[in-house]
N, C-alpha and C positions, 0 to 999 in steps of 0.2 A: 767313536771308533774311527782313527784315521784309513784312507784309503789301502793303503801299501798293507793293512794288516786284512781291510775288506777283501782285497785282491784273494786272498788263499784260501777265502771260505762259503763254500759251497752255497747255494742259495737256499737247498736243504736243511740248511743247518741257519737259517734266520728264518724260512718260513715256510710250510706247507701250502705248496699254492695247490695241491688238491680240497685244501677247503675253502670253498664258495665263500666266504667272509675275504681271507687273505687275496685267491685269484681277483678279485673286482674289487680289491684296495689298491693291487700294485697297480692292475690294465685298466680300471673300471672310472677311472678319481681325476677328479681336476688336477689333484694338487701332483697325480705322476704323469700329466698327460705327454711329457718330453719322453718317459720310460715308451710310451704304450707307443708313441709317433717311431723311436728308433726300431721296437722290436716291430712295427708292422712293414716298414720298409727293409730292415735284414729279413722277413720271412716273405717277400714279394719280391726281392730284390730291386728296388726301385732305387734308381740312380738319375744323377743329372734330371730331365725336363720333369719324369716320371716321380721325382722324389714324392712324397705325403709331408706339408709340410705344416697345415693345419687340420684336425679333428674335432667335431661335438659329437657327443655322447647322445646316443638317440634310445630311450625308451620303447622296448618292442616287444610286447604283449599279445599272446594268441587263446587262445580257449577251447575248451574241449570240444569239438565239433564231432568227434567220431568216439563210437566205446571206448572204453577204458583210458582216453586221451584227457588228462588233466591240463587243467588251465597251467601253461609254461609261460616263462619270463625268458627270452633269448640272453645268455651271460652277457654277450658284451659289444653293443651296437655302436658304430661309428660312421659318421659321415663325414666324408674329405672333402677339403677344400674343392675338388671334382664333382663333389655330388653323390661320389661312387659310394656305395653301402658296402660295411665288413663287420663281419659276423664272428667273434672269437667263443671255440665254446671248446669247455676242458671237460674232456669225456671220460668216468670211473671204470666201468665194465660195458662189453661188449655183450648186446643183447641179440647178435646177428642180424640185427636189422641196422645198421649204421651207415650202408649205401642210402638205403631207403628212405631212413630219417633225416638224413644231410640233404638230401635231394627236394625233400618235401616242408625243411624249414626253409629253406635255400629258396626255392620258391613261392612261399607267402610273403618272405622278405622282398624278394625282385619287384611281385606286385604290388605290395605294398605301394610304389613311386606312385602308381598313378590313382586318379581321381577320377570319378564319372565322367563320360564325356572324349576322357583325353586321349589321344592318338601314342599308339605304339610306338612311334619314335619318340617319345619322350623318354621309355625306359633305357637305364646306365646299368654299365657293369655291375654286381652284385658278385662280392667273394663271401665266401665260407672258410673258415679255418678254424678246424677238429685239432685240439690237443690231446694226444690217446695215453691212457695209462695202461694200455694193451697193445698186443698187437694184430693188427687188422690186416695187413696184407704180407705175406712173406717174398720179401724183396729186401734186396742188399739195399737197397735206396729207401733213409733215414727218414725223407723228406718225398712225400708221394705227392702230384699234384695233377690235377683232373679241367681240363676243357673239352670244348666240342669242334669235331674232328670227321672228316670225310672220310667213308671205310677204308676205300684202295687207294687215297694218292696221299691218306693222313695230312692232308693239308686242312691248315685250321680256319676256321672264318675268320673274316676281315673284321678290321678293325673294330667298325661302328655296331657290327653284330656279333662281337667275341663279348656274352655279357656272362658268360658262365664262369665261374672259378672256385675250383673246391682246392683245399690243401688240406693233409693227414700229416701228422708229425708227432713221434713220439714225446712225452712228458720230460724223461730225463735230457732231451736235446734241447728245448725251450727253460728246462732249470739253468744248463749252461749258459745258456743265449740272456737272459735275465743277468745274471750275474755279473755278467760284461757289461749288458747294457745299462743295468744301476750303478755302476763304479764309475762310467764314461758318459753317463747322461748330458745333454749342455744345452743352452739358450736353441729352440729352435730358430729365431732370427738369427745364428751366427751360422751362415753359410759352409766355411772352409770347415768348421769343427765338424759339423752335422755330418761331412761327406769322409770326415775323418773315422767318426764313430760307425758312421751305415759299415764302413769294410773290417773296421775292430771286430765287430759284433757280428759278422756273415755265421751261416749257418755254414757253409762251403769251408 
């Protein structure tokens, strides 16, 4: 199928990425790792020094610890050439607990970094990002995004201690966002293209 015919069809209409098979074929796979690097940096918007330019795929495994809490497999773990840990997970139905549950994977993942022994400055940024096939918060903004913030002057922590990062975004904006970014995928070493494709494929 040449490009120019790809260009006018839906990502819907090649694949179901509400199913766990498809979603971690496109994001999950070596062989799309250019797909998953464009769409993490249009959903972060990382530019210039910030870009993501390398990812490994990190196995991230938890177990039932509490009632009713089955052994999970986190959908879709990556570590950047940074170190920073990102967390993609495509959410079916809202069980009203989705603050909760984000907060409390989000959290075994950050600890996860460290080792017996090792001091708190070791721990790096840790994002989260919920792909929702509902809608969880009622706000004209497509694209919700969550850090840690002082009550009255909403001034955010500094750098080295800004390691929280949640992002909510609805399904059919990341179908879009896909679609783009599988038509214009390119060599992560080619620079100029890469910064081409980050602004093709904005979520903005």
């Amino acid at each position: 199928m040449n490009k120019k015919l790809l260009k006018r069809i839906e990502i819907h209409e090649l694949m179901d990425l509400k199913i766990d098979y498809a979603f971690k074929q496109l994001f999950g796979s070596e062989k799309n790792k250019e797909i998953t690097v464009v769409f993490l940096n249009a959903i972060l918007q990382r530019t210039g020094r910030d870009t993501i330019k390398e990812i490994m795929f990190v196995n991230q495994e938890y177990g039932g610890q509490y009632e009713d809490d089955k052994q999970s497999r986190l959908d879709i773990v990556v570590r950047t050439q940074s170190d920073h840990l990102i967390n993609v997970e495509m959410q079916l139905s809202n069980q009203n607990d989705m603050m909760k549950r984000t907060v409390y994977y989000w959290s075994l993942l950050f600890t996860s970094q460290l080792q017996r022994s090792q001091g708190y400055h070791r721990l790096l940024p840790t994002i989260t990002i919920n792909i929702c096939d509902f809608t969880l918060f009622e706000t004209p903004h497509y694209h919700s995004t969550y850090h840690l913030y002082e009550d009255t002057t909403m001034e955010r922590l500094s750098y080295d201690d800004d390691v929280l990062e949640i992002h909510f975004i609805p399904h059919v904006t990341v179908s879009t966002l896909v679609t783009r970014a599988t038509v214009r995928k390119c060599p992560i070493g080619s620079t100029n293209t890469q910064q081409k494709t980050l602004s093709e494929v904005s979520l903005y």
